[in-house]
gemmi code that builds the backbone of each chain (N, CA, C; Angstrom):
import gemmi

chains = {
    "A": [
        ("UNK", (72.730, 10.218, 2.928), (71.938, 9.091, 2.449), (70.790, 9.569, 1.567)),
        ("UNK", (70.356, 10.635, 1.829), (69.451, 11.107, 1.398), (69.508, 11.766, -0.276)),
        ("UNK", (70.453, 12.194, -0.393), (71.292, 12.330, -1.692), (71.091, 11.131, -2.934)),
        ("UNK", (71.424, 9.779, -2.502), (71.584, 8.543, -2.758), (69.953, 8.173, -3.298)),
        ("UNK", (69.027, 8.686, -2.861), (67.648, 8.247, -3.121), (67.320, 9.060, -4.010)),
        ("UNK", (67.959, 10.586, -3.919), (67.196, 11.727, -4.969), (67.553, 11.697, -6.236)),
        ("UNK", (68.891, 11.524, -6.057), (69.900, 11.353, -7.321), (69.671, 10.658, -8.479)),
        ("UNK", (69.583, 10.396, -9.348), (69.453, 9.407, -10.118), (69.901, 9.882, -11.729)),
        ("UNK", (71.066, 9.507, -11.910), (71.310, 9.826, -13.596), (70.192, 9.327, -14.359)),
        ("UNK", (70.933, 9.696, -15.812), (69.747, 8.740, -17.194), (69.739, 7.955, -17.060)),
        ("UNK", (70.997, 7.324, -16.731), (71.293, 5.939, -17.078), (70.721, 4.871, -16.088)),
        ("UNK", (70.920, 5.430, -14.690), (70.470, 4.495, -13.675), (68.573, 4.700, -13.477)),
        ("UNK", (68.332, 5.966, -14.474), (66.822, 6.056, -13.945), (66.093, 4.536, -15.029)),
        ("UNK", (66.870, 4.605, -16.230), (66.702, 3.743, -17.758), (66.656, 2.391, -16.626)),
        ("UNK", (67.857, 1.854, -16.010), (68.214, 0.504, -15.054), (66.849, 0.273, -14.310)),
        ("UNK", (66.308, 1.259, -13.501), (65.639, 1.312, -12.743), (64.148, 1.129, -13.079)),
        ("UNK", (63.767, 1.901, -13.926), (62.478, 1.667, -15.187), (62.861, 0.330, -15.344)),
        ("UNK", (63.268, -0.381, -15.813), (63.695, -1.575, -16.423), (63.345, -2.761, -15.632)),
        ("UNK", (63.889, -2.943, -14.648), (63.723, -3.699, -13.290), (62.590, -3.348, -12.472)),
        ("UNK", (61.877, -2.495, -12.834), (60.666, -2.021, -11.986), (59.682, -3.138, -12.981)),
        ("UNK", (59.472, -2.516, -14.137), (58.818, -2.714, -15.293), (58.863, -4.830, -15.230)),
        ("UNK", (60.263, -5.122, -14.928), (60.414, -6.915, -15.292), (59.392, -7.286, -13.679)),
        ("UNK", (59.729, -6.334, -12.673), (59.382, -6.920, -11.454), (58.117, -7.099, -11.509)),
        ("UNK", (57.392, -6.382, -12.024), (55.991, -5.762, -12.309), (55.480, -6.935, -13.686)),
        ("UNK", (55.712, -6.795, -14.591), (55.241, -8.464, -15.280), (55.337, -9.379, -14.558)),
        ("UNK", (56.446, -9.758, -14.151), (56.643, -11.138, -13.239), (55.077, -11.609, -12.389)),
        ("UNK", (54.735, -10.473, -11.485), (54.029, -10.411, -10.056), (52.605, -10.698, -11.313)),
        ("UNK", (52.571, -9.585, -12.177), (51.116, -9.768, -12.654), (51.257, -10.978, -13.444)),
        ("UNK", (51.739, -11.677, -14.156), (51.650, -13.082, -14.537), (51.581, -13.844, -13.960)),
        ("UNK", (52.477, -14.019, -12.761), (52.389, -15.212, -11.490), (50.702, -14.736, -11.173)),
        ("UNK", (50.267, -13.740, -11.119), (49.050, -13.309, -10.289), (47.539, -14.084, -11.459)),
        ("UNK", (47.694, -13.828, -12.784), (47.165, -13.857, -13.841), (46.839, -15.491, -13.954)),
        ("UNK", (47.743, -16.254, -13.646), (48.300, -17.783, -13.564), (47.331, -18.073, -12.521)),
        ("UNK", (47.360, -17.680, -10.961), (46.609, -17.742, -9.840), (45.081, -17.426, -9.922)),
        ("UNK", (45.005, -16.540, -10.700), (43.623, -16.652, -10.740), (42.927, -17.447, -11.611)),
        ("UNK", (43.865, -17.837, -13.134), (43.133, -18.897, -13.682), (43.091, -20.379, -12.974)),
        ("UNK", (43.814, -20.463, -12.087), (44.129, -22.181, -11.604), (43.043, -22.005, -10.937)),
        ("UNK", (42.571, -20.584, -9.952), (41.514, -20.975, -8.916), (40.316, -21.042, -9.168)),
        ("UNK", (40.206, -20.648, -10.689), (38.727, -20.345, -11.320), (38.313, -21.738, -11.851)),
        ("UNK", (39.244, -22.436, -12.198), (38.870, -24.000, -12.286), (38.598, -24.988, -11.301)),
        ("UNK", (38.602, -24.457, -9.971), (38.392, -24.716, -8.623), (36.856, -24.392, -8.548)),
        ("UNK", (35.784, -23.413, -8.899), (34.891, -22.615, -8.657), (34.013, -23.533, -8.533)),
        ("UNK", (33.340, -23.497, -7.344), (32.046, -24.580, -7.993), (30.556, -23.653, -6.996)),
        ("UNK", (30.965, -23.148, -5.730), (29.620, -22.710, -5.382), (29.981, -20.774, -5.422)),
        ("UNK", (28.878, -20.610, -4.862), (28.492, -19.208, -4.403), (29.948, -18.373, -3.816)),
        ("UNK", (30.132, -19.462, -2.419), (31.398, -19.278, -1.779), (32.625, -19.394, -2.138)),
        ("UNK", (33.025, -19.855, -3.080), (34.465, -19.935, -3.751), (34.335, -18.234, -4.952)),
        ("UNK", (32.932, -18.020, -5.146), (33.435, -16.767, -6.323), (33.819, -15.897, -5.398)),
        ("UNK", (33.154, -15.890, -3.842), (32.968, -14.574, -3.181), (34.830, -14.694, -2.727)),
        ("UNK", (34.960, -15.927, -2.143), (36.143, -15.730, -1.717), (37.742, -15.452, -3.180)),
        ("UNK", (37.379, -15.935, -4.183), (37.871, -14.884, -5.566), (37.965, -13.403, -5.390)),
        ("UNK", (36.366, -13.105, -5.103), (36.266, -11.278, -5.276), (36.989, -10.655, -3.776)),
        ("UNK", (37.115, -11.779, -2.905), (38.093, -11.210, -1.553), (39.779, -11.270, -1.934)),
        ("UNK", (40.317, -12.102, -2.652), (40.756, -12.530, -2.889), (41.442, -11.190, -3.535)),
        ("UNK", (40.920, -10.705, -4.628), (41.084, -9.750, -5.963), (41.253, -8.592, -5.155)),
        ("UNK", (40.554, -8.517, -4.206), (40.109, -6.748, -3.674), (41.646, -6.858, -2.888)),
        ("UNK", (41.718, -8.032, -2.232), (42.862, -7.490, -1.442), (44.597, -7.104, -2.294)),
        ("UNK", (44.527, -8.367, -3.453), (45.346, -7.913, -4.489), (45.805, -6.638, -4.935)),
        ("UNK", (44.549, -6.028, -5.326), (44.182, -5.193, -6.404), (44.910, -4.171, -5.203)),
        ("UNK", (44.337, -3.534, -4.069), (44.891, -3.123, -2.995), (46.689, -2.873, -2.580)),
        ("UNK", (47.247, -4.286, -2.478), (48.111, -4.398, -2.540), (49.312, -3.772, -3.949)),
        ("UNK", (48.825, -4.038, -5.020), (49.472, -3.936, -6.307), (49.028, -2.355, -6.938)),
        ("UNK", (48.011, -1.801, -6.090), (48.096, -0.235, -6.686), (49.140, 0.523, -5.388)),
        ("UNK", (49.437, 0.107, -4.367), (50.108, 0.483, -3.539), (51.546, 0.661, -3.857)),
        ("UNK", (51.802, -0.822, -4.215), (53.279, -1.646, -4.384), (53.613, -0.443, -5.604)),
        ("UNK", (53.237, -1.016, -7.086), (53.564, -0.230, -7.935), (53.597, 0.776, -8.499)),
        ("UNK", (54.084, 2.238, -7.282), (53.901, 3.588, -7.065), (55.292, 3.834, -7.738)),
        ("UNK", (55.451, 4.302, -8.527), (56.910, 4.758, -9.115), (57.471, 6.655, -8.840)),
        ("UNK", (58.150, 6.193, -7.735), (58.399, 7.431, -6.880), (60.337, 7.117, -6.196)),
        ("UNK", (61.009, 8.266, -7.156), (62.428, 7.489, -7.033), (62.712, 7.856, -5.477)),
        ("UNK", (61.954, 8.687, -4.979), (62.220, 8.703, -3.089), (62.259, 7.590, -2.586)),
        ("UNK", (61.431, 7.037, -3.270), (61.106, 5.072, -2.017), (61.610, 3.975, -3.012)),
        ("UNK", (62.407, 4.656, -3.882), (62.547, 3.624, -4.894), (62.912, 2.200, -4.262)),
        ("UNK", (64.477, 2.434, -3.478), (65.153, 1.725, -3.240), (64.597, 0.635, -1.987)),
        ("UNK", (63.772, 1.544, -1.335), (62.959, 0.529, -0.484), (61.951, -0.612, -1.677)),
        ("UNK", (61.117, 0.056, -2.220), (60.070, -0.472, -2.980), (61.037, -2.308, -3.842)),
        ("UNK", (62.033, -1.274, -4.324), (63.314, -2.560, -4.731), (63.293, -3.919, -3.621)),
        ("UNK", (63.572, -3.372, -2.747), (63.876, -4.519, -1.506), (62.611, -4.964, -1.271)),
        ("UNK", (61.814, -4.724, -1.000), (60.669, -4.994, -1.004), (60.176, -6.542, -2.029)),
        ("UNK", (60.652, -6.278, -3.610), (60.365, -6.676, -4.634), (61.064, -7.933, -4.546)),
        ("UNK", (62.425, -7.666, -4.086), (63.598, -8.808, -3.989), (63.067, -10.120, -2.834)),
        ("UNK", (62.799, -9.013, -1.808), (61.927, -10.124, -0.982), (60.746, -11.121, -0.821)),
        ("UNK", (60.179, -10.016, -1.882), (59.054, -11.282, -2.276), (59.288, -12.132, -3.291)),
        ("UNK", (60.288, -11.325, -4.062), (60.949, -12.749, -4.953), (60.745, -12.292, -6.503)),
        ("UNK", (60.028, -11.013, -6.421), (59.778, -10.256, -8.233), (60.928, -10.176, -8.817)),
        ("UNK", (62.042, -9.924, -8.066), (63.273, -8.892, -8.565), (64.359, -9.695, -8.070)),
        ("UNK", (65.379, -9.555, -9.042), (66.821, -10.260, -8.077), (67.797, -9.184, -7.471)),
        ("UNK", (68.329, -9.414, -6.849), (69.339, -8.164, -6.538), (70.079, -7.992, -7.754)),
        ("UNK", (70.503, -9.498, -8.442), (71.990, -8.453, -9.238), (70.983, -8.058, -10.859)),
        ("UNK", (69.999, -7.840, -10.436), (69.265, -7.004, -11.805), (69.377, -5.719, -11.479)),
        ("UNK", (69.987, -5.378, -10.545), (70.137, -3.796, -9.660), (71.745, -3.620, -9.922)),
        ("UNK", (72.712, -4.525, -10.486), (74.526, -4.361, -10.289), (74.585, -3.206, -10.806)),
        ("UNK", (74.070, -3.007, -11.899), (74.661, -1.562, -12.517), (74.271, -0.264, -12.252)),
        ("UNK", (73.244, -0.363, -10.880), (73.659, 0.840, -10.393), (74.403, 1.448, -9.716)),
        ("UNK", (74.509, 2.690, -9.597), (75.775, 3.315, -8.363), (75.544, 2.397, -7.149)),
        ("UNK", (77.119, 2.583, -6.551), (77.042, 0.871, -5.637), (76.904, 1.343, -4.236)),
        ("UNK", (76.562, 2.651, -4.276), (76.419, 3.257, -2.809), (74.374, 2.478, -3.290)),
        ("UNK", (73.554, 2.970, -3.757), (72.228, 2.743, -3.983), (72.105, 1.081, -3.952)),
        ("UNK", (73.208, 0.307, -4.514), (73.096, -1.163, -5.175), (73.682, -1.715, -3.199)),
        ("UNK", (74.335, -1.525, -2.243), (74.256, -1.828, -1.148), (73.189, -1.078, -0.347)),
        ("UNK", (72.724, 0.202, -0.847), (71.545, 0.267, 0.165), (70.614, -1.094, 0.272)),
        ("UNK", (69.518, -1.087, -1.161), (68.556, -2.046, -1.743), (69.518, -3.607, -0.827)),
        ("UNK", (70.613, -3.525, -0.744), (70.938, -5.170, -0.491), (70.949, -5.421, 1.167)),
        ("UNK", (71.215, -3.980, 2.194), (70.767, -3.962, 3.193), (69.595, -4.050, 3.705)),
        ("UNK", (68.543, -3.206, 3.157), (67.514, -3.535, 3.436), (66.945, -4.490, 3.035)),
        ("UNK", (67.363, -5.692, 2.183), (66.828, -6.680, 1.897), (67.282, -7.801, 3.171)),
        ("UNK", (68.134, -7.416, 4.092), (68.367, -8.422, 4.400), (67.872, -8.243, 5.891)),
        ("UNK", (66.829, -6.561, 6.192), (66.242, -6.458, 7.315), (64.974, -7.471, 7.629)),
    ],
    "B": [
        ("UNK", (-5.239, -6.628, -0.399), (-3.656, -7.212, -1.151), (-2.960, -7.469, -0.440)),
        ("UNK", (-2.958, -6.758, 0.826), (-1.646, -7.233, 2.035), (-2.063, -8.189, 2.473)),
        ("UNK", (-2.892, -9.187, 2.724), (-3.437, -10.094, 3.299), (-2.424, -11.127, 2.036)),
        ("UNK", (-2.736, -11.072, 0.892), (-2.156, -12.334, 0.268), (-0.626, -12.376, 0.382)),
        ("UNK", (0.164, -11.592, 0.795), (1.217, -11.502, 0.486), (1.610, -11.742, 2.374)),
        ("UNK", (1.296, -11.570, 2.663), (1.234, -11.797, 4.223), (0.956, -13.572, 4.848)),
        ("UNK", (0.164, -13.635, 4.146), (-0.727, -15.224, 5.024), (-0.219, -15.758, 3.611)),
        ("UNK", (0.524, -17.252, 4.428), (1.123, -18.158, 3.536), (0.955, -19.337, 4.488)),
        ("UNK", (0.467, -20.221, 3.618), (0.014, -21.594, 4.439), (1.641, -22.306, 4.567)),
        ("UNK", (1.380, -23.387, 5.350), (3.002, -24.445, 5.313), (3.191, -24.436, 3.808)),
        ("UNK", (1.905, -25.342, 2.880), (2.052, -25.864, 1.813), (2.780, -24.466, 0.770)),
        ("UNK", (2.243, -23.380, 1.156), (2.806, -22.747, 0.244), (3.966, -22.444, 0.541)),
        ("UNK", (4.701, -22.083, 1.987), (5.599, -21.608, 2.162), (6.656, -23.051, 1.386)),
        ("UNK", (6.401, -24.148, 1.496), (7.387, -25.343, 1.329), (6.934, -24.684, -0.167)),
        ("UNK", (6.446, -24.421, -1.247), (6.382, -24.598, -2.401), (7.283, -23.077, -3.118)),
        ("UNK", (6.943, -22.199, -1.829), (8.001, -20.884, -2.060), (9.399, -20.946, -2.187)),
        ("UNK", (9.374, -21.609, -0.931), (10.731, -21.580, -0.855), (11.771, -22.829, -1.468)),
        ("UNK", (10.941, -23.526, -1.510), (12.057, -24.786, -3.141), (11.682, -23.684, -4.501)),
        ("UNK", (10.986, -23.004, -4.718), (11.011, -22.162, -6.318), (12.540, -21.219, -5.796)),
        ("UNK", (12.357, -20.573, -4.646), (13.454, -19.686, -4.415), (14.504, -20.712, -4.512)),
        ("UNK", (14.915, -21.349, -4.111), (16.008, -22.265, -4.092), (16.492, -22.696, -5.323)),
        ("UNK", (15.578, -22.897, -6.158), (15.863, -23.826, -7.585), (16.277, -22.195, -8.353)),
        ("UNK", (15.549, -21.014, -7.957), (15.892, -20.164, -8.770), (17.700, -19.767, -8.502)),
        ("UNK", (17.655, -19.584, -7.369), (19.132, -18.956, -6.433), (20.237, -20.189, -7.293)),
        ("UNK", (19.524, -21.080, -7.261), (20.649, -22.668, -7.266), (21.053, -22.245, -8.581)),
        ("UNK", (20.220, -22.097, -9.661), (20.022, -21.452, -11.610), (21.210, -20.496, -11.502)),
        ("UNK", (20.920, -19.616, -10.767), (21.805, -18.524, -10.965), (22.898, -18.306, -10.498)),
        ("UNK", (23.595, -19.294, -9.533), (24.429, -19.005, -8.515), (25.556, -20.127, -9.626)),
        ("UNK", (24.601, -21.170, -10.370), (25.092, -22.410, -11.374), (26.164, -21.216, -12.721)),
        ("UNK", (24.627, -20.040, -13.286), (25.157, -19.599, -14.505), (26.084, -18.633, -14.241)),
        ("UNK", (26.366, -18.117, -13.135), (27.428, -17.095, -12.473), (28.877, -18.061, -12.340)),
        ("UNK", (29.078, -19.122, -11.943), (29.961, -19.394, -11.655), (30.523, -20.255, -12.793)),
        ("UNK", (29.872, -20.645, -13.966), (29.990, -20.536, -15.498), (30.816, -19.420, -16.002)),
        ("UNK", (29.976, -18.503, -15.750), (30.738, -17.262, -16.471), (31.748, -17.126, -16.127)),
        ("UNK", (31.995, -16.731, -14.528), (33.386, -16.788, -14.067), (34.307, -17.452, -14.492)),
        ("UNK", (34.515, -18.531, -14.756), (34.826, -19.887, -15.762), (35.405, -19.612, -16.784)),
        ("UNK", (34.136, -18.961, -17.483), (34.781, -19.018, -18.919), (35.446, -17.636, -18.656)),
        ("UNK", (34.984, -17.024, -18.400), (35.939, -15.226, -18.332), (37.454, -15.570, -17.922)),
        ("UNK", (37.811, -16.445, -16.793), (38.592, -16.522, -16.431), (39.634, -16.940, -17.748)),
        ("UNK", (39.126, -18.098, -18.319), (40.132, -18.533, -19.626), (40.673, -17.506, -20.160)),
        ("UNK", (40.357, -15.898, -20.455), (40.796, -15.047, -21.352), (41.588, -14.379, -20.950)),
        ("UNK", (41.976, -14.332, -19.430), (42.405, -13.739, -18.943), (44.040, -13.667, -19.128)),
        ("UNK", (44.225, -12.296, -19.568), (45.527, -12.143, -19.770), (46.469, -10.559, -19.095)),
        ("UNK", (46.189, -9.676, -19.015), (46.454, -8.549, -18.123), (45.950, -8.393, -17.142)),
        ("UNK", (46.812, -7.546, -16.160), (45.912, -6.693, -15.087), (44.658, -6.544, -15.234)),
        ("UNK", (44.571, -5.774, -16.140), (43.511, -5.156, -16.611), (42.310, -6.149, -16.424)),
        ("UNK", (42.169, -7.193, -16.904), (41.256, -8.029, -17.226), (41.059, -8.524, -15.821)),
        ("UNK", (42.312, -8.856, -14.952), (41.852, -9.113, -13.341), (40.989, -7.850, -12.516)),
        ("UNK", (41.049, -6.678, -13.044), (40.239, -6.047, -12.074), (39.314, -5.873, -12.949)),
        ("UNK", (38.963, -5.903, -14.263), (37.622, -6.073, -14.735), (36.520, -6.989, -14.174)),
        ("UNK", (37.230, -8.296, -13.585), (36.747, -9.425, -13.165), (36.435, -8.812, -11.612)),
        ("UNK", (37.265, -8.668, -11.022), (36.668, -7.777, -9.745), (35.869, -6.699, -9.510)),
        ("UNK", (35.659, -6.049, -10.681), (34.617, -5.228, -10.955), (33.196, -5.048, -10.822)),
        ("UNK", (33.115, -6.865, -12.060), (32.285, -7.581, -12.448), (31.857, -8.466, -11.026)),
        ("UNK", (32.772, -8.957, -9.889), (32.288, -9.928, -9.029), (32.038, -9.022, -8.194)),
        ("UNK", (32.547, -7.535, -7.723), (31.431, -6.759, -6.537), (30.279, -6.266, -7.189)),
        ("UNK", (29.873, -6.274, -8.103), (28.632, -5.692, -8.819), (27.405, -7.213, -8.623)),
        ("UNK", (28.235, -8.507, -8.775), (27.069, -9.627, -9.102), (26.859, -9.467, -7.161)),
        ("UNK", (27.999, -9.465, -6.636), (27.842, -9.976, -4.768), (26.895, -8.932, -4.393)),
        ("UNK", (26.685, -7.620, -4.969), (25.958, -6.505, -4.554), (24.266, -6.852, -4.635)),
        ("UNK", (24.126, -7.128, -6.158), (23.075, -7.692, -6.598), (22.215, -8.945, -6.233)),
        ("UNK", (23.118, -9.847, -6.023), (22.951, -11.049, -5.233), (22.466, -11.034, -3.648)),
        ("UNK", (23.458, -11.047, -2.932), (23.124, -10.590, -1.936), (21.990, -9.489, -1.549)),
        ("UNK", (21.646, -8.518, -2.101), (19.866, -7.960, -2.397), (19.263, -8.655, -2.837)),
        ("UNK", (19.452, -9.109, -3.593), (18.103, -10.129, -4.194), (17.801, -11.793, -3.559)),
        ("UNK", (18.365, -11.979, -3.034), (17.759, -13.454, -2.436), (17.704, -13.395, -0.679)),
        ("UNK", (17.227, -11.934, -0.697), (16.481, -11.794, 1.040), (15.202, -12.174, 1.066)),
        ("UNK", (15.416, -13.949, 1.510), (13.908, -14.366, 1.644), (12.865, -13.672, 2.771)),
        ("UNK", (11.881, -12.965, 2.066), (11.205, -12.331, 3.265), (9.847, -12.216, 2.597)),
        ("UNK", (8.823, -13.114, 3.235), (7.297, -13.387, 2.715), (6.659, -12.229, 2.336)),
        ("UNK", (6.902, -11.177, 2.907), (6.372, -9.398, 2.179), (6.440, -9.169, 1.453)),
        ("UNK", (7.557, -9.617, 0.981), (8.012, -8.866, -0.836), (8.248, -9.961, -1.651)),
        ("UNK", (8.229, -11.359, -1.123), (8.204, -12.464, -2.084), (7.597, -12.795, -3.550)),
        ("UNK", (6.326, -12.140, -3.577), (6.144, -12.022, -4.744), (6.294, -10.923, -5.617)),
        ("UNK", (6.675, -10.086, -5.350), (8.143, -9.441, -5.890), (9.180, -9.615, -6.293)),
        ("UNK", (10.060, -10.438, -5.671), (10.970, -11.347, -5.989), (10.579, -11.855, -6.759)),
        ("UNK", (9.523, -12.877, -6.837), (9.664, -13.884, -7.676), (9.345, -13.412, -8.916)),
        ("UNK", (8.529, -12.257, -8.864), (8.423, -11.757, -10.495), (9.783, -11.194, -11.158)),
        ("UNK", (10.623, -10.390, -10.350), (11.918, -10.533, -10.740), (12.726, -11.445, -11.300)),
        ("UNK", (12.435, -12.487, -10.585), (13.009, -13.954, -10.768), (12.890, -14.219, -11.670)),
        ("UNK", (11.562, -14.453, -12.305), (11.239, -14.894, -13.582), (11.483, -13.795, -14.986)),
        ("UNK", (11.340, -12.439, -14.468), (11.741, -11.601, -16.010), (13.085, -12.134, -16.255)),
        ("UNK", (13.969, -12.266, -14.372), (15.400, -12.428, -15.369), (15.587, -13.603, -15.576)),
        ("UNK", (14.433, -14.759, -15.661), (14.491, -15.534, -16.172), (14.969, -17.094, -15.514)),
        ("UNK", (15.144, -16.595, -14.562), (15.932, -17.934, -12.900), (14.373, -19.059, -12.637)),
        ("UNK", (13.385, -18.292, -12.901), (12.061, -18.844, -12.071), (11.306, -18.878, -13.298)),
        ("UNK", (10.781, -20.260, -13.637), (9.132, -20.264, -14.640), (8.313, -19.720, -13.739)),
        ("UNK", (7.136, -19.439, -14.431), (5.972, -19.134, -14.133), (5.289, -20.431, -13.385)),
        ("UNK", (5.336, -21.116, -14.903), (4.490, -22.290, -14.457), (5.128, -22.984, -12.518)),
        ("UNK", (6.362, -22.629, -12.086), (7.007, -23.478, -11.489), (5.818, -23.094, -9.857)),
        ("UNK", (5.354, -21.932, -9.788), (4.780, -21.431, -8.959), (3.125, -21.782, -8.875)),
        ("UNK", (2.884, -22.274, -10.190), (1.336, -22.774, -10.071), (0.703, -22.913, -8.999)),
        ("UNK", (1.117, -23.725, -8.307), (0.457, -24.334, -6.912), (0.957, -23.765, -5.758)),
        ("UNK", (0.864, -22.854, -5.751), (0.218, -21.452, -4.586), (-0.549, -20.666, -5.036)),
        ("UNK", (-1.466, -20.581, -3.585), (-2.945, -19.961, -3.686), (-3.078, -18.992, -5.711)),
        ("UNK", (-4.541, -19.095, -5.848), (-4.419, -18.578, -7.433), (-4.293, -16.837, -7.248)),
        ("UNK", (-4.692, -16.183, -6.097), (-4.353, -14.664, -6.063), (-2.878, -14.483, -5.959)),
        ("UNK", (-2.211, -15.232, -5.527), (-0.656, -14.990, -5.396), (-0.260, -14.978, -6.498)),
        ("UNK", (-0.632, -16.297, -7.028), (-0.106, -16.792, -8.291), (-0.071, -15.360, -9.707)),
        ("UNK", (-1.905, -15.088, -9.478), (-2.111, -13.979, -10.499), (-1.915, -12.727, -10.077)),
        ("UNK", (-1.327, -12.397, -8.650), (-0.161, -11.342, -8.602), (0.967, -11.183, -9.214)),
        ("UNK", (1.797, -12.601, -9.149), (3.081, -12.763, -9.821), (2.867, -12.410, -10.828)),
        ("UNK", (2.181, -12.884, -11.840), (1.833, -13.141, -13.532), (1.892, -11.548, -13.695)),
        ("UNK", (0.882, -10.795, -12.666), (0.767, -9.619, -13.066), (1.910, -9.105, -13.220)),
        ("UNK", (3.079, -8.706, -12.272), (3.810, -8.329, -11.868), (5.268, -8.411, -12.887)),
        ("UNK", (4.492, -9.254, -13.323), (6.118, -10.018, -14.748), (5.837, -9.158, -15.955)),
        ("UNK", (4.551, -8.445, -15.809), (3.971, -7.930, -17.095), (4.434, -7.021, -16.951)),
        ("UNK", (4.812, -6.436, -16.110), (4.668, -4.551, -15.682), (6.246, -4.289, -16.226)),
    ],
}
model = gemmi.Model(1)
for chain_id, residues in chains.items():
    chain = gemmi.Chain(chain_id)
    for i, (resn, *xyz) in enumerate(residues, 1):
        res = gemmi.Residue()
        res.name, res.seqid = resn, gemmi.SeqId(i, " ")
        for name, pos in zip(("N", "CA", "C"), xyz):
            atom = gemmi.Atom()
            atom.name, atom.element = name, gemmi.Element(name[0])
            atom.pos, atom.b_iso = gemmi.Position(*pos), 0.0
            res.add_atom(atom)
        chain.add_residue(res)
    model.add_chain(chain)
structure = gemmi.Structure()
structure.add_model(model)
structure.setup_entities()
């Protein structure tokens, strides 16, 4: 199994960049969108602070998430699918031993 | 000098603390403006953690600066007024050594 994570041709690393890269716009636009809707919400002290709580925990989350490391790739994938960044069959053309890992663990 | 900054009648304390209020209220108004408009431009990552940048630096500042505490009040309030939250005139009517502490204090 372990093979399966290290491995990675040109071609599937090119797939993989690719789908990382769409998953990764997606999240920061949906995110970009969220913060303008809530900033038109703003009216006291307490709505900016809960923004800057808001951001920190983001910001947190999204330097974590978008670590590009082909060891955890395939987790990081499932991960993406589950929250809804990524579809599975944006993953078909990879080797289909890697393309059923990502679809198992999506369905843990 | 410690005596004026120390001994505060009712009348003054009620006249302190609506200037603090009207100042906090000014600024807490032109902060959440900005946020506002900053937010409209917002188009990358980038610009979301600029904004988080920008909102732990104001919560840092903020939160230090509106610790109502009669010791250093007129301190504050000369602060207040360089950055411009507090008139001068708004403080008139407390005792005239307080008063021409503040004045001093805006000069320095």
């Amino acid at each position: 199994m372990q093979d399966i994570e290290n491995k990675w041709t040109e071609v599937e690393q090119a797939i993989a960049q690719e789908a990382f890269e769409k998953a990764y716009k997606r999240e920061v636009s949906a995110l970009v969108e969220q913060v303008r809707a809530r900033s038109h919400g703003l009216l006291a002290l307490e709505d900016l602070w809960n923004l800057h709580d808001f951001l920190s925990a983001k910001r947190h989350e999204i330097d974590g998430k978008y670590d590009y490391d082909y060891s955890v790739l395939l987790f990081v994938f499932a991960n993406l699918i589950k929250d809804g960044w990524l579809h599975l069959d944006e993953l078909k053309s990879l080797n289909q031993d890697k393309f059923a890992k990502v679809a198992a663990l999506t369905r843990l």
